[in-house]
C-alpha positions as CSV (number, residue, x, y, z in Angstrom):
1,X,-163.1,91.1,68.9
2,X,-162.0,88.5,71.8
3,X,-165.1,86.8,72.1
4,X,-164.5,82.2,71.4
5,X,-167.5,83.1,68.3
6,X,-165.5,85.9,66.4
7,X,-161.8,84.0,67.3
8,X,-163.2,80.8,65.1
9,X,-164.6,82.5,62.7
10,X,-163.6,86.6,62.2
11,X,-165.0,87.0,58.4
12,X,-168.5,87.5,59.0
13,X,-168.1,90.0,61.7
14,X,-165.1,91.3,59.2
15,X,-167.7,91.6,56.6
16,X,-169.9,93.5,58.3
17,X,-167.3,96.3,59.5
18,X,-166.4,96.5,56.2
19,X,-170.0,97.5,54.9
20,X,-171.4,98.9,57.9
21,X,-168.3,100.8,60.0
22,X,-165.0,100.6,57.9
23,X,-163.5,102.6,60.8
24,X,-164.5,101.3,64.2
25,X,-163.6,102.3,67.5
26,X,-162.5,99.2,69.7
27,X,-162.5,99.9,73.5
28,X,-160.5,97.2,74.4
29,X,-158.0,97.6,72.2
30,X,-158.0,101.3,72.7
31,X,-157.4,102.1,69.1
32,X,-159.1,102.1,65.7
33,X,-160.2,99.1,63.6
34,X,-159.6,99.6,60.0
35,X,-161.5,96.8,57.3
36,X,-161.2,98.2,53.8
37,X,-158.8,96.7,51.6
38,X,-157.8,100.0,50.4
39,X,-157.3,101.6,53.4
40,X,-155.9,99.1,54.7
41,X,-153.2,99.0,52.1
42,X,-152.7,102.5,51.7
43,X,-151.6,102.6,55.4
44,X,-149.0,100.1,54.7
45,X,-147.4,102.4,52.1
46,X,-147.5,105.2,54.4
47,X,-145.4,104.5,57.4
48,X,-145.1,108.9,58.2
49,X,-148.3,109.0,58.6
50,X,-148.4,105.4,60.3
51,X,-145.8,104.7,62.5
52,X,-144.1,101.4,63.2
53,X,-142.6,103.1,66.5
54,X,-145.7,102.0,68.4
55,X,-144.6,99.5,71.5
56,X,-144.8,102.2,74.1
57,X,-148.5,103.4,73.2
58,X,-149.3,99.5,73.3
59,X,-147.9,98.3,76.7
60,X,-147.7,101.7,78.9
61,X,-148.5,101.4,82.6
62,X,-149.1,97.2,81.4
63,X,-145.7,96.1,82.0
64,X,-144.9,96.8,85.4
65,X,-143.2,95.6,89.1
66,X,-145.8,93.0,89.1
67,X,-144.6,91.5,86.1
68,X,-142.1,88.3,85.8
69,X,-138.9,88.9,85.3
70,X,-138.9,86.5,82.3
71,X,-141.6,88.9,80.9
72,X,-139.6,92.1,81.7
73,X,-136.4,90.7,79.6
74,X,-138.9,90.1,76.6
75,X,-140.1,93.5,77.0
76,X,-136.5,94.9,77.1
77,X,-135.8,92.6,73.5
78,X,-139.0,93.7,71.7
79,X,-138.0,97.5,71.2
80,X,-135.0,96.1,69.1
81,X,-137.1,94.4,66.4
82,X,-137.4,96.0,63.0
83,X,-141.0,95.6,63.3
84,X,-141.0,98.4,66.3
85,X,-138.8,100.7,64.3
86,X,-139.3,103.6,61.8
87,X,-136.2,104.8,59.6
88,X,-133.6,105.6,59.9
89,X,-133.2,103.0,62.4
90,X,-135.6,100.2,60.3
91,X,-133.4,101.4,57.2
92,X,-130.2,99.8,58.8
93,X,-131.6,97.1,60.0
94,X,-133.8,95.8,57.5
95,X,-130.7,96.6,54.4
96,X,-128.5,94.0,57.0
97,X,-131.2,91.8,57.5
98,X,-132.3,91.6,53.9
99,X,-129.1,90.2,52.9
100,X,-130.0,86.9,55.1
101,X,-133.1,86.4,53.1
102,X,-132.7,87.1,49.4
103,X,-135.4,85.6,47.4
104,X,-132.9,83.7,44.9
105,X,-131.2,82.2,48.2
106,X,-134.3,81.1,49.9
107,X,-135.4,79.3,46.6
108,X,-132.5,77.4,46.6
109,X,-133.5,76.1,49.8
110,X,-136.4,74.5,48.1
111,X,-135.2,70.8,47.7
112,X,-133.5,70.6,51.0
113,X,-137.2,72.1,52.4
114,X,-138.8,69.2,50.5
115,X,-136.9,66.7,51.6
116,X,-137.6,67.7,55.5
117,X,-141.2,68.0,54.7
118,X,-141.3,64.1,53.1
119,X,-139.6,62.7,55.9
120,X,-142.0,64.5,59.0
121,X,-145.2,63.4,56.7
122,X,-144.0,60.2,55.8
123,X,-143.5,59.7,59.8
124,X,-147.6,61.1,60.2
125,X,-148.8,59.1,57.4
126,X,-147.4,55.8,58.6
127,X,-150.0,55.9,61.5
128,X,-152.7,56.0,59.0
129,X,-154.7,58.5,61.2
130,X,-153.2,61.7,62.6
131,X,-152.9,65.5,63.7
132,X,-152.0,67.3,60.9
133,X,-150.8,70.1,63.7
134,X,-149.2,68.5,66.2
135,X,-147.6,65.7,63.8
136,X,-146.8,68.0,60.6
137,X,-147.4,71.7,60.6
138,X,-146.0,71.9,64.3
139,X,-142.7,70.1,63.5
140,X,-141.9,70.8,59.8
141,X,-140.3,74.9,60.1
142,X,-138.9,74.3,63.4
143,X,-136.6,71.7,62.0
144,X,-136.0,73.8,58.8
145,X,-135.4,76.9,60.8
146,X,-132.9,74.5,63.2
147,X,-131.1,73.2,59.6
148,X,-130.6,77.4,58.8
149,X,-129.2,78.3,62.4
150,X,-126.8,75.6,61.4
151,X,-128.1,73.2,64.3
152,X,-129.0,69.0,63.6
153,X,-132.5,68.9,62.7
154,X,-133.6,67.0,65.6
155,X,-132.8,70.1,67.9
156,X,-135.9,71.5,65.9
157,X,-138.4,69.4,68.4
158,X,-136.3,71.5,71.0
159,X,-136.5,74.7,69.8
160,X,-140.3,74.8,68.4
161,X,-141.5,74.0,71.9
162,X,-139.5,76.9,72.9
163,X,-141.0,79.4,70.7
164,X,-144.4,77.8,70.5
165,X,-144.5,79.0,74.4
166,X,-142.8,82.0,73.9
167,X,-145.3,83.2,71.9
168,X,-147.7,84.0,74.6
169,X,-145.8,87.0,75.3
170,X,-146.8,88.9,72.6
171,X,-150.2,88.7,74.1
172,X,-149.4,91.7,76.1
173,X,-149.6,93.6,72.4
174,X,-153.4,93.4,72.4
175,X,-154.2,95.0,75.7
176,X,-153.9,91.5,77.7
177,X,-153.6,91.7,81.9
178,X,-149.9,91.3,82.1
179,X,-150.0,89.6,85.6
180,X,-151.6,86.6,83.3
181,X,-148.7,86.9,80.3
182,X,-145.7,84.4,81.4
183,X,-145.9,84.7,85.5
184,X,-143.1,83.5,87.3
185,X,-143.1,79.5,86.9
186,X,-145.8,79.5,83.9
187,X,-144.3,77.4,80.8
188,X,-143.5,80.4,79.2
189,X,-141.4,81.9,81.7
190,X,-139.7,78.5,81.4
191,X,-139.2,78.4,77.8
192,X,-138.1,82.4,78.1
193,X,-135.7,81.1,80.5
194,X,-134.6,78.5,78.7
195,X,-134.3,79.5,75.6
196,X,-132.3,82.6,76.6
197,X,-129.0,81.1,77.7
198,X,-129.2,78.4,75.0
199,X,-129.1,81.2,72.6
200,X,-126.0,82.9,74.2
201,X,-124.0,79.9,74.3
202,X,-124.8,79.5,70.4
203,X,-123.7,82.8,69.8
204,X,-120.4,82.3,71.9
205,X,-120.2,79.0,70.3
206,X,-120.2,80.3,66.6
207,X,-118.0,83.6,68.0
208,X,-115.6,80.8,68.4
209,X,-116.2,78.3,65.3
210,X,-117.7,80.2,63.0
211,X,-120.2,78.3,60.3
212,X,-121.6,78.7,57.3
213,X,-125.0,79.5,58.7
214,X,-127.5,81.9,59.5
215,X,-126.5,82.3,63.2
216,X,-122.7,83.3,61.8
217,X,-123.6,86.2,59.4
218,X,-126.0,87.9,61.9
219,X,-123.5,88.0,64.9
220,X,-120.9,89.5,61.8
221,X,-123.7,92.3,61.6
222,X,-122.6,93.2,64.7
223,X,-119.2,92.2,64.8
224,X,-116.6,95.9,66.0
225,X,-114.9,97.4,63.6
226,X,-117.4,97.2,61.0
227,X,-119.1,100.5,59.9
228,X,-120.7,102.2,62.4
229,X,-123.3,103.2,60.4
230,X,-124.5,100.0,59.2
231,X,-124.2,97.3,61.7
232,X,-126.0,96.2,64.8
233,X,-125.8,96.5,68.4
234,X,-125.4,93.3,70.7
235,X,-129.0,94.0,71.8
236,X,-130.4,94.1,68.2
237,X,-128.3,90.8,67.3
238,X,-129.7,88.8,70.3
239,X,-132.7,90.4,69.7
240,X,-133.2,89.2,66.3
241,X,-131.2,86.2,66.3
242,X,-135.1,85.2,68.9
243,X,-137.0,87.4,66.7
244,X,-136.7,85.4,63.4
245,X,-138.0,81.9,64.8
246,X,-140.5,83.7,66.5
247,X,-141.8,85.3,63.7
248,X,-141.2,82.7,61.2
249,X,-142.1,79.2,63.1
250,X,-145.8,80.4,64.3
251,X,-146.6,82.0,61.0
252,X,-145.7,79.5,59.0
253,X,-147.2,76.4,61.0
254,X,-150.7,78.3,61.3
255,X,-150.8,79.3,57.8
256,X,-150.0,75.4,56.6
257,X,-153.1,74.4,58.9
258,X,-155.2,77.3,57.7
259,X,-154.5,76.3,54.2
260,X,-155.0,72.4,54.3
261,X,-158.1,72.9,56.0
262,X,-159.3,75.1,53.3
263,X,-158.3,72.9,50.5
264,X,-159.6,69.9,52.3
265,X,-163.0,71.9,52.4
266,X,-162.9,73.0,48.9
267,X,-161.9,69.6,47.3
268,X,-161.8,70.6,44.0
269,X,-158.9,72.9,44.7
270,X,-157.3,70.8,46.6
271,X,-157.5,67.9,43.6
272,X,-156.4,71.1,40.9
273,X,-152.6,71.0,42.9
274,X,-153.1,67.0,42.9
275,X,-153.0,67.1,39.5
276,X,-150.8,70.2,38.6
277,X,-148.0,70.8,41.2
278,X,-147.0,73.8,38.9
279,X,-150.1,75.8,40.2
280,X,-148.7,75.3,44.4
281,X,-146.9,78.8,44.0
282,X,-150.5,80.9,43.2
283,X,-152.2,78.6,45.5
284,X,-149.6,80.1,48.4
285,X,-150.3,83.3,47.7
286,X,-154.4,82.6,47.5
287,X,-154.1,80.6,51.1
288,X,-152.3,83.8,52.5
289,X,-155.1,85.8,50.9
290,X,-157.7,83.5,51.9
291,X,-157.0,82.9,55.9
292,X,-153.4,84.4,56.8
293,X,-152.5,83.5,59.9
294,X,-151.5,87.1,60.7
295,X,-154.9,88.8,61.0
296,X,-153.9,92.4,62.0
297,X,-151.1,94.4,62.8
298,X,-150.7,97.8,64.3
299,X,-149.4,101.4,64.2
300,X,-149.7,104.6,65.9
301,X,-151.1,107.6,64.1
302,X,-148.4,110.5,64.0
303,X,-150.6,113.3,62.4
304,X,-154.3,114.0,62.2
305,X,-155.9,112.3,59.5
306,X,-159.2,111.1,58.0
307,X,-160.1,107.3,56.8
308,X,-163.1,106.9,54.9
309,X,-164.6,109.9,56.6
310,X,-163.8,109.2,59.8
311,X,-161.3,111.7,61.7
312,X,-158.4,110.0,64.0
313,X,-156.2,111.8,65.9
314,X,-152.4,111.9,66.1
315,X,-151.0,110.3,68.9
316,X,-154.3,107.3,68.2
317,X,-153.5,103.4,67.5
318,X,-155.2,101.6,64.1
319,X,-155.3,98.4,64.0
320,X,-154.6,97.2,60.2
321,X,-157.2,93.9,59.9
322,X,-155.2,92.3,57.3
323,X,-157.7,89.4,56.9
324,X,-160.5,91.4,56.4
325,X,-159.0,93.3,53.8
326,X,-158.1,90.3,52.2
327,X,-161.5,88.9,51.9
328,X,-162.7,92.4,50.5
329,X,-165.4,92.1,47.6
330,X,-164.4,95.4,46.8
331,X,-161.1,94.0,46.0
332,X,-161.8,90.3,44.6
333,X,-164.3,88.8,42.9
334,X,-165.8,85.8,45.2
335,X,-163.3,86.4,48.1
336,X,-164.9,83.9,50.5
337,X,-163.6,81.0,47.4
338,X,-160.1,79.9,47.3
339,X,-159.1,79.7,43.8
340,X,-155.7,78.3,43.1
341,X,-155.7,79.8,39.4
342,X,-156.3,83.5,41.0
343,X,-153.1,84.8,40.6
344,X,-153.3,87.9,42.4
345,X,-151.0,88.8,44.5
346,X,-152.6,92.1,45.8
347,X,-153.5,90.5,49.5
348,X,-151.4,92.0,52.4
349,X,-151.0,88.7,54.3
350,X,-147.4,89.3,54.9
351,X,-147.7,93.3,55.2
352,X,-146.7,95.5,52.0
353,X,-144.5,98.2,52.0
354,X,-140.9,99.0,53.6
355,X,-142.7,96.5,56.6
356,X,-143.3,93.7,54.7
357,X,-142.5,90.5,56.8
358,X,-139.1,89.5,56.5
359,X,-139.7,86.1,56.5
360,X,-142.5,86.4,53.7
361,X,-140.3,84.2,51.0
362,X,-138.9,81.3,53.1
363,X,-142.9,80.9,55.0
364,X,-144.0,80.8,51.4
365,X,-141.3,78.1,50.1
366,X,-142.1,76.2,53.4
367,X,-145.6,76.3,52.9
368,X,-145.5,75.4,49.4
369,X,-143.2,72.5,50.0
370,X,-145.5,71.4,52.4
371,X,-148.7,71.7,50.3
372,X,-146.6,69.7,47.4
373,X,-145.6,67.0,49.6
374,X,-148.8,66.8,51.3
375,X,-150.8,66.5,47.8
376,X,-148.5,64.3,46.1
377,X,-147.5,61.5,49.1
378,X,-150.7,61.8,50.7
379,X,-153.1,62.5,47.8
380,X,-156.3,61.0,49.5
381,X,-155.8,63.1,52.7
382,X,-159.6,63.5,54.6
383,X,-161.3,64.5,57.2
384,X,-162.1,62.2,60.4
385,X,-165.5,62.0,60.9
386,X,-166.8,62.6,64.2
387,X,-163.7,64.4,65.1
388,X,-163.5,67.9,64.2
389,X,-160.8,70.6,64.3
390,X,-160.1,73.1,66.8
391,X,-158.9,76.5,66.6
392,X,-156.7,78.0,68.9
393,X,-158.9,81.4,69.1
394,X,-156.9,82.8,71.7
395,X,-156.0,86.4,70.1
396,X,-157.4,88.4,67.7
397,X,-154.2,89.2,65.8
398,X,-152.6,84.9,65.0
399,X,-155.1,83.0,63.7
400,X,-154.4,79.3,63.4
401,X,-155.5,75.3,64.5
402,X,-155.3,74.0,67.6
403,X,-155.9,70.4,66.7
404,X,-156.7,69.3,62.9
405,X,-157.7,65.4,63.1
406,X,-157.1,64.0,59.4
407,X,-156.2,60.5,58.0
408,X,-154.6,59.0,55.0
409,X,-157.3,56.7,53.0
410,X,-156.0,54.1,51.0
């Protein structure tokens, strides 16, 4: 599952676990690889039997002296995130955190989303030929996610370079030589270093001058004096408060690029939302089905169970392959097909379940503003010919573009 072939193209190999070996054993990743759609969603509703509290059994004995220190202070963060956590401890988190990202609240971030999106395509666009990557999906939910930490929209170049090398670390999660993950003087240990103090001096900076943003009401999460049962440590704050672009930025700019390119290679689809905005909602939820840029997540097995006749033991990791669940035939008719008119919102692209990505509705709003803008100011988008795209194919568990070459015809 790390080989340049599978990393450009999963769903054939996906396909084949799913018919031939539903649950495979991975030696690299020293766990279980489940495929099924079923199983794979059953899991997600079962976090007793499938713990979220699964960082340790990932990184033991992988994270060590050798490591940078940059590397080290990620490691220390990462046990903080909800995503590492079971209840009770998810419970209190995720209630606080929930309150940041009601779906009526993010929806009424729609127009101010749209307008962002017009003005970075409108920017692209003018040069008649351009990446749709680097010049749209890689700038447009770093400058919304600036706008929401109550930061100028510029400072969104900033930041996105920031998390785009950040990123790396998480490498580390897949069984990846951590004497290669963000060494001392590597552009990740720079962002990491970077990145750290600017977000300290925001928090003492809003401590200070309080806002009306998102940085504001998640240092009040863990402001003393509120109840001790519900609020957050300093840790978890700081945590988070480099969790949420993380999470949110890389997601959303792969899953804009994975989408475009599908539409662009299923026309017809793509000339449907032309000609019917009204359809860009089920058409989010089809491009998450369809290639999420999530592929697979993980959790450690806390009693001895049996998946489609296969015994795993407690104590075991399974690897949850999202997108080939979501491609199951089992599951949906034609599931290699986008189909805009689907409306099916069964996939697990964003996770199901108490673990459901927090993010989930504001990546879907900035996706869909992106796909509306994109169809209606730039309605005649295309390929260049003799100048394909690229993935990134550099981990099994994000998929997204590397380069995506596209121009505006007249």
């Amino acid at each position: 599952m790390f080989g340049k072939e599978f990393l450009n193209d999963p769903y054939p190999a996906y396909a084949r676990l799913r018919e031939e070996e539903p649950v495979h054993w991975d030696d690299r990743l020293n766990g279980w690889v489940i495929t099924r759609h079923s199983d794979v969603y059953a899991a997600h509703l079962d976090p007793e039997t499938y713990s979220s509290h699964r960082l340790g059994a990932m990184v033991s004995n992988r994270v060590g002296p050798g490591s940078s220190d940059e590397m080290k202070r990620f490691m220390d963060l990462a046990p903080e995130w909800m995503l590492f956590r079971d209840p009770p401890d998810h419970t209190r988190i995720r209630k606080l955190m929930n309150r940041e990202f009601r779906g009526r609240d993010i929806r009424a971030l729609r127009p101010a989303i749209e307008e962002i999106a017009k003005g970075v395509i409108d920017r692209a666009a003018e040069k008649g030929e351009f990446d749709l990557v680097k010049d749209f999906s890689y700038q447009l939910p770093g400058r919304v996610l600036a706008t929401m930490y109550g930061l100028p929209a510029s400072e969104g170049v900033r930041l996105t370079d920031w998390w785009y090398e950040i990123r790396h670390m998480q490498r580390v999660f897949l069984g990846a030589d951590p004497t290669t993950v963000a060494p001392t003087g590597s552009a990740t240990a720079e962002a990491f270093s970077a990145m750290t103090p600017y977000l300290t001096e925001l928090i003492g900076d809003r401590r200070s001058r309080p806002k009306d943003d998102l940085v504001t009401r998640v240092i009040a999460m863990a402001e003393r004096g509120r109840d001790e049962g519900l609020r957050l440590s300093e840790q978890e704050m700081f945590a988070h408060l480099l969790l949420l672009p993380l999470a949110s930025f890389g997601t959303t700019m792969d899953l804009i690029g994975n989408g475009v390119l599908g539409l662009l290679t299923q026309r017809d689809q793509w000339n449907l939302l032309r000609e019917d905005p009204e359809l860009i909602p089920s058409a989010v939820e089809e491009l998450l089905r369809y290639d999420a840029s999530v592929q697979l997540t993980h959790r450690l097995v806390t009693r001895d169970i049996e998946v489609a006749g296969q015994p795993i033991a407690a104590g075991e990791l399974v690897y949850l392959v999202r997108g080939a669940a979501n491609r199951d035939p089992e599951r949906w008719p034609d599931p290699d097909r986008i189909d805009v008119r689907r409306h099916d919102g069964g996939h697990v692209g964003f996770g199901v379940g108490i673990h459901r990505c927090l993010g989930a509705g504001l990546a879907q709003v900035v996706t869909g503003a992106a796909v509306k803008v994109l169809t209606q100011r730039v309605p005649n988008l295309s390929f260049v010919p003799d100048r394909p795209h690229r993935w990134k194919a550099d981990t099994p568990q994000f998929r997204g573009l590397a380069e995506f070459p596209v121009r505006r015809e007249r």
